[in-house]
Biopython code that builds the backbone (N, CA, C, O; Angstrom):
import numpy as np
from Bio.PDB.StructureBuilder import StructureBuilder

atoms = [
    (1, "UNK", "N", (71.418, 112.340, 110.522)),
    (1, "UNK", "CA", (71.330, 113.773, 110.680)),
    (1, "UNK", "C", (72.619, 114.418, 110.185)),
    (1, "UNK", "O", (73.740, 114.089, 110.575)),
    (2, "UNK", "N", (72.323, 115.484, 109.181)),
    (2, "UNK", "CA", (73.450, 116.075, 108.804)),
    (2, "UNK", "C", (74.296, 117.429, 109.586)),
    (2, "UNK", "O", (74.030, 118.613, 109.380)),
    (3, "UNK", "N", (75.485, 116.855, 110.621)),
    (3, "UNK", "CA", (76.415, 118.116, 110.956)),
    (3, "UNK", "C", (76.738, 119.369, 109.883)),
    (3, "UNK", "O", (77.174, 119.446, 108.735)),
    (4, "UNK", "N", (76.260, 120.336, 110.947)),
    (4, "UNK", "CA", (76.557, 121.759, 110.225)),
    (4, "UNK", "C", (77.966, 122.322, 110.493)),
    (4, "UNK", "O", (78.287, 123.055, 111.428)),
    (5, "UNK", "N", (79.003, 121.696, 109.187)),
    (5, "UNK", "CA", (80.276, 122.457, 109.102)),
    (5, "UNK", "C", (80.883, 123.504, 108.475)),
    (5, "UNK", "O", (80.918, 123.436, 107.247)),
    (6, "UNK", "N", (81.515, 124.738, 109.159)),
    (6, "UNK", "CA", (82.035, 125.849, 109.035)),
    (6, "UNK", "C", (83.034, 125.498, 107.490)),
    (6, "UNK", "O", (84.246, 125.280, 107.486)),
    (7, "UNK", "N", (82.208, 125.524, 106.383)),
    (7, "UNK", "CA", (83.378, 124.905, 105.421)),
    (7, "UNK", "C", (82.800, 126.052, 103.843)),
    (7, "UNK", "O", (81.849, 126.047, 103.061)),
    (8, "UNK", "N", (83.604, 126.599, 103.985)),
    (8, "UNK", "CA", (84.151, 127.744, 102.800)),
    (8, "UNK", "C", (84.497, 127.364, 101.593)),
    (8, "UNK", "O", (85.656, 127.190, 101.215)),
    (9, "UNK", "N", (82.957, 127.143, 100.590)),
    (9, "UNK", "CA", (82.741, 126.483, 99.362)),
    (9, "UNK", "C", (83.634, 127.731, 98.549)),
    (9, "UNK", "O", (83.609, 128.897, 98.942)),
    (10, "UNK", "N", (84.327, 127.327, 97.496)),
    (10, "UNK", "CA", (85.086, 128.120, 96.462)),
    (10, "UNK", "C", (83.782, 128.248, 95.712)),
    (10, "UNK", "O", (82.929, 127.388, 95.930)),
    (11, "UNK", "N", (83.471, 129.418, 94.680)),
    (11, "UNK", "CA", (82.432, 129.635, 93.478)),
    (11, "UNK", "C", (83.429, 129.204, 92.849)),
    (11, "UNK", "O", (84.607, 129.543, 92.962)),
    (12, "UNK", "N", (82.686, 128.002, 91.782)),
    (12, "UNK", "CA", (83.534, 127.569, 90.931)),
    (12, "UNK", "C", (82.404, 128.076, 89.322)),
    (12, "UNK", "O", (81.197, 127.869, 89.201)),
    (13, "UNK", "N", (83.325, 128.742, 88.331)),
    (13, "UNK", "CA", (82.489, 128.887, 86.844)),
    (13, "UNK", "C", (82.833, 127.996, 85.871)),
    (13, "UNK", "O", (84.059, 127.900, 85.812)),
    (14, "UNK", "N", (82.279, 127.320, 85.102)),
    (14, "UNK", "CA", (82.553, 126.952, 83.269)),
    (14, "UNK", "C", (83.786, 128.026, 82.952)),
    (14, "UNK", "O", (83.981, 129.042, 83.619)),
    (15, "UNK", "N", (84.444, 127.680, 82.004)),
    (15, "UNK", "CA", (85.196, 128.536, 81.078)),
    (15, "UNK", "C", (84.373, 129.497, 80.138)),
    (15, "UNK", "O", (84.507, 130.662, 80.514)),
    (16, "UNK", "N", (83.615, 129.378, 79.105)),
    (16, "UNK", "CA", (82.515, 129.967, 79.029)),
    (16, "UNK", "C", (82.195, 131.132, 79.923)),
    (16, "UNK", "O", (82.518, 132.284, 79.633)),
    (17, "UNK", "N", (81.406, 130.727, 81.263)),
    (17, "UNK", "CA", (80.975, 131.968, 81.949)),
    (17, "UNK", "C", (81.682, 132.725, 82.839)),
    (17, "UNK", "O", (81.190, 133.714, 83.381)),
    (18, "UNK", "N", (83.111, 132.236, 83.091)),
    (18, "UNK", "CA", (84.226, 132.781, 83.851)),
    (18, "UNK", "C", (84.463, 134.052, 83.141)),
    (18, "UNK", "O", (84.398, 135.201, 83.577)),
    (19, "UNK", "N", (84.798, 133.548, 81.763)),
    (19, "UNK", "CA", (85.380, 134.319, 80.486)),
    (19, "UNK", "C", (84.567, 135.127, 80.832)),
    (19, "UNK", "O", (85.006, 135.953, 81.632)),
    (20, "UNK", "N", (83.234, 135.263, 80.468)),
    (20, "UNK", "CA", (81.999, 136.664, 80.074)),
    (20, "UNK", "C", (82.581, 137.512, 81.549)),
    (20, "UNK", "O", (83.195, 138.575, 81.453)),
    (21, "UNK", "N", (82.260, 136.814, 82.977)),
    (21, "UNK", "CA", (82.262, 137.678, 83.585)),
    (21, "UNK", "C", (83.638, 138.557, 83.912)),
    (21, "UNK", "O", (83.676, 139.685, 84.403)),
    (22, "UNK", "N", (84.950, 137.579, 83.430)),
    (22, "UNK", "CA", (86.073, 138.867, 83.187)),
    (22, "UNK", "C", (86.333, 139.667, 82.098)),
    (22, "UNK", "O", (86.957, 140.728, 82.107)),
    (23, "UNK", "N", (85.896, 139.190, 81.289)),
    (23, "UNK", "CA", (85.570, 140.100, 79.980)),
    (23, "UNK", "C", (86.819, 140.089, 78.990)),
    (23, "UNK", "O", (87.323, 141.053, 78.415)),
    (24, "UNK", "N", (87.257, 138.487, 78.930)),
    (24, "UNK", "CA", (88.298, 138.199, 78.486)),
    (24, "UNK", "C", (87.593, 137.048, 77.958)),
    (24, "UNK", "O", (86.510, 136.556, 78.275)),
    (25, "UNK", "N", (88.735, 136.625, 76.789)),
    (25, "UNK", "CA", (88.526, 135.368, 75.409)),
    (25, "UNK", "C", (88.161, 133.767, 76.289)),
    (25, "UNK", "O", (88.741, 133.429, 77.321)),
    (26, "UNK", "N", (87.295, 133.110, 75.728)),
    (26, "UNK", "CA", (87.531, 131.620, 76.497)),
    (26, "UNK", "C", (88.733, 131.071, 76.511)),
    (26, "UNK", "O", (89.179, 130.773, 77.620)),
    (27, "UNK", "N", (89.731, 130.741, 75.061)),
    (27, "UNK", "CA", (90.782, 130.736, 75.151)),
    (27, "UNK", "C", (91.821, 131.038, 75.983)),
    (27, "UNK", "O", (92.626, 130.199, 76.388)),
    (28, "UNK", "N", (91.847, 132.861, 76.413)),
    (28, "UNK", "CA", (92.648, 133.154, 77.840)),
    (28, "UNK", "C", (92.539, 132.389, 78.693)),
    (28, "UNK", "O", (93.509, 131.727, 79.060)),
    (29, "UNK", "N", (91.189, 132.251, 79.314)),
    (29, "UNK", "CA", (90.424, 131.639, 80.226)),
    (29, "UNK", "C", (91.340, 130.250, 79.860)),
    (29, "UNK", "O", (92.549, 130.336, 80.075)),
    (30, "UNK", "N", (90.886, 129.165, 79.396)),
    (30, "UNK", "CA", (91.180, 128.175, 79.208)),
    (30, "UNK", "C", (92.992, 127.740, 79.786)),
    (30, "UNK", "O", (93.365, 126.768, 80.444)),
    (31, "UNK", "N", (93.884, 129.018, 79.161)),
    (31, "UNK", "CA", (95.334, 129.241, 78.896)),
    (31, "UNK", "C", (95.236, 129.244, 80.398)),
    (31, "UNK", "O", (95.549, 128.168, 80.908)),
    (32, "UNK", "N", (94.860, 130.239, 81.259)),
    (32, "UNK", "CA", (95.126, 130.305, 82.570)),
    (32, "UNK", "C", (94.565, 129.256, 83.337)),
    (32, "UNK", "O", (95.030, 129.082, 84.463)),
    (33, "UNK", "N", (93.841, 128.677, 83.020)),
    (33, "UNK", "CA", (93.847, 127.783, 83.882)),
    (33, "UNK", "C", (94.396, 126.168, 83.835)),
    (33, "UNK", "O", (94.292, 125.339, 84.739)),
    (34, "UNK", "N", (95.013, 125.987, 82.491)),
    (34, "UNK", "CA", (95.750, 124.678, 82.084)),
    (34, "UNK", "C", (97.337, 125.082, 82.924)),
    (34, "UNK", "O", (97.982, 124.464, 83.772)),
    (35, "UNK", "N", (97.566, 126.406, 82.224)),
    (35, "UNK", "CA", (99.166, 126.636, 83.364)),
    (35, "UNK", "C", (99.326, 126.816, 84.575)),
    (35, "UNK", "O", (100.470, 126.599, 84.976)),
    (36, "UNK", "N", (98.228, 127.294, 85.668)),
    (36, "UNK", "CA", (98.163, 126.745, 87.026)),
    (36, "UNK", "C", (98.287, 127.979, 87.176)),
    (36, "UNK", "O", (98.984, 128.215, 88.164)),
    (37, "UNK", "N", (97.812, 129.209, 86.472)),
    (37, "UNK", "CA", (98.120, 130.680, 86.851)),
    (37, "UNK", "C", (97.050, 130.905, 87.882)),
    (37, "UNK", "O", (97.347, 131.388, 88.975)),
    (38, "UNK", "N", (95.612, 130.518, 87.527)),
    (38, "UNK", "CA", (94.595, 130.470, 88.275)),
    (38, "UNK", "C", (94.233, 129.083, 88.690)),
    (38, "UNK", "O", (94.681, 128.126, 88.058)),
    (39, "UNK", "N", (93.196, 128.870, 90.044)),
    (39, "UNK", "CA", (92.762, 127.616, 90.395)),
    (39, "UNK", "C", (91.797, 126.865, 89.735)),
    (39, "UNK", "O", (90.687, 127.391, 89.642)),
    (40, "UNK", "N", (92.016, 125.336, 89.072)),
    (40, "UNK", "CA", (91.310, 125.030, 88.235)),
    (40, "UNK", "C", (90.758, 123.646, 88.526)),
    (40, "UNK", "O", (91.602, 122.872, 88.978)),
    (41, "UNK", "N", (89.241, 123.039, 88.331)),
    (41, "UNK", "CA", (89.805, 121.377, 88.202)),
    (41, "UNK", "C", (89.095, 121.150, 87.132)),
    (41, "UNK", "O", (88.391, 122.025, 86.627)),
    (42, "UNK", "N", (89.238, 119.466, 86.475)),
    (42, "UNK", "CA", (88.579, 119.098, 85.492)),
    (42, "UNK", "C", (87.706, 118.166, 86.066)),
    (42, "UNK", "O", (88.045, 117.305, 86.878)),
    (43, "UNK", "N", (86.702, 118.329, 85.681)),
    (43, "UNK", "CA", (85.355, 117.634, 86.342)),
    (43, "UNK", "C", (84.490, 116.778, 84.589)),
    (43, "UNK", "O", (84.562, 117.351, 83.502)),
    (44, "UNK", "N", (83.823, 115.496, 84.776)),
    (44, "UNK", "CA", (83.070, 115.247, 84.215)),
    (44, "UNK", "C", (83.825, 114.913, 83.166)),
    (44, "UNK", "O", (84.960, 114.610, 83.533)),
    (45, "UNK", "N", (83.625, 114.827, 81.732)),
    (45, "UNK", "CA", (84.415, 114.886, 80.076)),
    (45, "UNK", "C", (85.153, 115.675, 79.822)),
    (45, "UNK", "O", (85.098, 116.077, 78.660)),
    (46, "UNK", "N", (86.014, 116.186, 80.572)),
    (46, "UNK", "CA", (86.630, 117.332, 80.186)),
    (46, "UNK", "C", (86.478, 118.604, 80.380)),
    (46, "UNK", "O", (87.039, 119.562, 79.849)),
    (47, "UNK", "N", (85.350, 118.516, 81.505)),
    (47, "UNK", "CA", (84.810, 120.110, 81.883)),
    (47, "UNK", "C", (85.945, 120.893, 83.012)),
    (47, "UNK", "O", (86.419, 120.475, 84.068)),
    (48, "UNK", "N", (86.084, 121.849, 82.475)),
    (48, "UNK", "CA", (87.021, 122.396, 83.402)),
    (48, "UNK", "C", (86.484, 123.960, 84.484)),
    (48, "UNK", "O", (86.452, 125.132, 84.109)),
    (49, "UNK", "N", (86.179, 123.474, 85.661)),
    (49, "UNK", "CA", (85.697, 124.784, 86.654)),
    (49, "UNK", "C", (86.765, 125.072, 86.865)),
    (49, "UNK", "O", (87.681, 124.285, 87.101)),
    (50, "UNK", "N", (86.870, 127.013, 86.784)),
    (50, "UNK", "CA", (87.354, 127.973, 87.603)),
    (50, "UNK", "C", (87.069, 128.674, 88.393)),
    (50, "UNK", "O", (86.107, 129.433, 88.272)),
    (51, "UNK", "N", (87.897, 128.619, 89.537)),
    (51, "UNK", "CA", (87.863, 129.152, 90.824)),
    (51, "UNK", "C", (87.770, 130.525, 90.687)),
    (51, "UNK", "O", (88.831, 131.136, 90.556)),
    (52, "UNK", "N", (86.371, 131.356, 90.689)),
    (52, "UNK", "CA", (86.095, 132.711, 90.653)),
    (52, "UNK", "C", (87.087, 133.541, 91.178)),
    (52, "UNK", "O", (87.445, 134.514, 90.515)),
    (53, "UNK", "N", (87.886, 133.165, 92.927)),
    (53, "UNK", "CA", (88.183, 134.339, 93.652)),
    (53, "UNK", "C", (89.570, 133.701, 92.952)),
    (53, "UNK", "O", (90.286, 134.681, 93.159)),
    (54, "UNK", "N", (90.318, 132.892, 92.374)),
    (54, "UNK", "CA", (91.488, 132.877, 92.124)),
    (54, "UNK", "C", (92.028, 133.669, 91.061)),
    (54, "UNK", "O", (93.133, 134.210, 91.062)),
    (55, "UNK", "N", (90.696, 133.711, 89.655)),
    (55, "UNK", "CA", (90.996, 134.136, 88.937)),
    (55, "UNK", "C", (90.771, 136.033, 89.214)),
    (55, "UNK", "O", (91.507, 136.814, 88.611)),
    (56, "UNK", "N", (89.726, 136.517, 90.140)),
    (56, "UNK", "CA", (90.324, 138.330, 90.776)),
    (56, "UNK", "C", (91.050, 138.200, 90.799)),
    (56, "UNK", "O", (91.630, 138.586, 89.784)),
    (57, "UNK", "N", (91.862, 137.602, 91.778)),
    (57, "UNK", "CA", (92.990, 137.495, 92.650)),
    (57, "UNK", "C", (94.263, 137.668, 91.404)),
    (57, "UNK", "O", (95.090, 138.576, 91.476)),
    (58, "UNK", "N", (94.257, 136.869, 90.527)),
    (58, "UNK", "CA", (94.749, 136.790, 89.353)),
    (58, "UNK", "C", (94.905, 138.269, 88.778)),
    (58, "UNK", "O", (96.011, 138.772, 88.579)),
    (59, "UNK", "N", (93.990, 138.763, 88.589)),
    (59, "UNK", "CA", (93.764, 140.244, 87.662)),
    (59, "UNK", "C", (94.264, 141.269, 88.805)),
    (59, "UNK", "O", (94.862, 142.327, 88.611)),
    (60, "UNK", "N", (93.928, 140.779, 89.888)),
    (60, "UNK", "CA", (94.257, 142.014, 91.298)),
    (60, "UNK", "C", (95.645, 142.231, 91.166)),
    (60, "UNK", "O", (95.968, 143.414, 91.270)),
    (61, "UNK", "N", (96.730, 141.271, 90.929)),
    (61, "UNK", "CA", (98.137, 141.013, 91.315)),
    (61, "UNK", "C", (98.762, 141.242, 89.866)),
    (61, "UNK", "O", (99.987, 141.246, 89.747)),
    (62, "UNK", "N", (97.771, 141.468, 88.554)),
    (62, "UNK", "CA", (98.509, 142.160, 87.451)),
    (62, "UNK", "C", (98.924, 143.090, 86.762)),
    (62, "UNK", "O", (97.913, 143.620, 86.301)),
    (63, "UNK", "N", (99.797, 143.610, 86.411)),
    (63, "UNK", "CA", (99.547, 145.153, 85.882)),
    (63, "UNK", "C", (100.991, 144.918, 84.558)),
    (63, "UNK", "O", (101.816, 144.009, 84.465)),
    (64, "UNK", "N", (100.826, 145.919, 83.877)),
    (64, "UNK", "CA", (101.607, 146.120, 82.514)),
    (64, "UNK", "C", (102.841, 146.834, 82.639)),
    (64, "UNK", "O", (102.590, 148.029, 82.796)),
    (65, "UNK", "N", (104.206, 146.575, 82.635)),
    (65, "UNK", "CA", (105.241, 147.042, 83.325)),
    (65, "UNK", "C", (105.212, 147.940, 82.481)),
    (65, "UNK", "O", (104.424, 148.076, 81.545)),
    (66, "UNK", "N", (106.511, 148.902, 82.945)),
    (66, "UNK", "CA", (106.492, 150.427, 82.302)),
    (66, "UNK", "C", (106.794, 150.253, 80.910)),
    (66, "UNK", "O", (106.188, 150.712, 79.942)),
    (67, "UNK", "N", (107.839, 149.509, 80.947)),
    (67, "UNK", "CA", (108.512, 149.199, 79.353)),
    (67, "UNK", "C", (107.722, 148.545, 78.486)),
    (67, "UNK", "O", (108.014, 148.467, 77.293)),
    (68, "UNK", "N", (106.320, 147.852, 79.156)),
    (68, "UNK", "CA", (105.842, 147.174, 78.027)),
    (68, "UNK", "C", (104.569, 147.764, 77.815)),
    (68, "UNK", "O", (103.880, 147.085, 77.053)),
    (69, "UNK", "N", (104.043, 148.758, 78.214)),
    (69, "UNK", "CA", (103.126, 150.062, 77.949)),
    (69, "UNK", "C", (102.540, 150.536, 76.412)),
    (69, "UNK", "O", (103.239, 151.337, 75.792)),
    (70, "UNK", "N", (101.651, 150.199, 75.975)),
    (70, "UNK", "CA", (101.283, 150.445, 74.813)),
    (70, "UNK", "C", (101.783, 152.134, 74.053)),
    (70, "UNK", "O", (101.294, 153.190, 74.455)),
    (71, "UNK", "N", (102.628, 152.065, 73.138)),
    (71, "UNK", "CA", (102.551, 153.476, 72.366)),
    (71, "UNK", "C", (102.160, 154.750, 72.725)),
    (71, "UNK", "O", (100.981, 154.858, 72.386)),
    (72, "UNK", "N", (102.543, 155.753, 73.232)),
    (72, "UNK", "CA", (101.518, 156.742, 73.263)),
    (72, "UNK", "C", (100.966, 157.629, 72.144)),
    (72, "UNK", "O", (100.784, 158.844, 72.070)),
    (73, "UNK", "N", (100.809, 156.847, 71.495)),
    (73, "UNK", "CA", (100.669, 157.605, 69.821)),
    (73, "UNK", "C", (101.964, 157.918, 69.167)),
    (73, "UNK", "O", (103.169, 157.900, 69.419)),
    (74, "UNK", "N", (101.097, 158.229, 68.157)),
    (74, "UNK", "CA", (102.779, 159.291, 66.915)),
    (74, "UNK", "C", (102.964, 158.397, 66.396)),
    (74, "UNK", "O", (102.580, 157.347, 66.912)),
    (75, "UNK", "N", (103.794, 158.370, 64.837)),
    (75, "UNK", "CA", (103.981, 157.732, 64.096)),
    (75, "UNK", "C", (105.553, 157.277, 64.586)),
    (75, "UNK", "O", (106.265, 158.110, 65.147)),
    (76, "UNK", "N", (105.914, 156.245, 64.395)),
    (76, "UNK", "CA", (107.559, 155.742, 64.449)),
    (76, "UNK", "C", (108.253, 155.603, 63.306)),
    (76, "UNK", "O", (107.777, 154.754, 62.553)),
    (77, "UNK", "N", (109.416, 156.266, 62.845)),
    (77, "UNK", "CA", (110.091, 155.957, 61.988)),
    (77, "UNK", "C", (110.181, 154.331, 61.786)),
    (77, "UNK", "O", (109.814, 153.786, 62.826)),
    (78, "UNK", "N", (110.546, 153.403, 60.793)),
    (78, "UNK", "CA", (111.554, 152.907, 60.350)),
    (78, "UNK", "C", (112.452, 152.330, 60.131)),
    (78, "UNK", "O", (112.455, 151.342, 59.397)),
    (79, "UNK", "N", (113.193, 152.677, 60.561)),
    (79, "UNK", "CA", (115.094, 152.269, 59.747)),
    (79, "UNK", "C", (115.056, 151.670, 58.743)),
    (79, "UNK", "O", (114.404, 150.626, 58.734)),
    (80, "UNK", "N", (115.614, 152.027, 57.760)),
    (80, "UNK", "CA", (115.783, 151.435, 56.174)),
    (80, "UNK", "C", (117.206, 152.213, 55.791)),
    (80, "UNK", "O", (117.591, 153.376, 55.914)),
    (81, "UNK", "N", (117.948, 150.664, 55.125)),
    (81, "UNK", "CA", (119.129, 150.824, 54.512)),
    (81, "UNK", "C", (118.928, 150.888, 53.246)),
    (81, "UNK", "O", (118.302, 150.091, 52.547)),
    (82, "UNK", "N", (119.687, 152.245, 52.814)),
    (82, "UNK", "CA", (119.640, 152.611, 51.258)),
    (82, "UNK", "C", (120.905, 151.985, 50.379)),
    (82, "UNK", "O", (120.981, 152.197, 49.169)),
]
sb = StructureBuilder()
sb.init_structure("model")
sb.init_model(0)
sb.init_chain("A")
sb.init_seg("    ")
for serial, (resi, resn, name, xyz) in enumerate(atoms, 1):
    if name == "N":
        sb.init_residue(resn, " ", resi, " ")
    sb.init_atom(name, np.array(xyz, "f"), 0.0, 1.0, " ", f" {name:<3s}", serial, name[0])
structure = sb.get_structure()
């Protein structure tokens, strides 16, 4: 008879369908989870599941510092020595 234990399965995705549902490259995907940014294991030939709530958790705790803020338009000079 199988005991019913209080045990809190992680959703684990493919790289593949992790990717679609953050809406980021497999590659990223792949990158974050070889450097231990998000929770990862390798299962089977090389299959690698990611831990759904690690990788939110991941995007929750990121943001683009002030200085590294994309352009706000306008053209930029330059510099050129004559």
């Amino acid at each position: 008879m199988m005991q019913n234990y209080n045990v809190n399965v992680p959703v684990m995705k493919g790289i593949a369908e992790c990717a679609e549902m953050f809406g980021i490259s497999q590659r990223y995907c792949r990158e974050l989870a070889k450097t231990g940014a998000v929770r990862a294991v390798r299962v089977g030939r090389g299959k690698i599941l990611v831990n759904v709530q690690s990788m939110a958790d991941y995007f929750n705790r990121t943001s683009i510092p002030e200085d590294e803020s994309p352009n706000q338009g306008g053209i930029q000079p330059i510099p050129v020595r004559l």
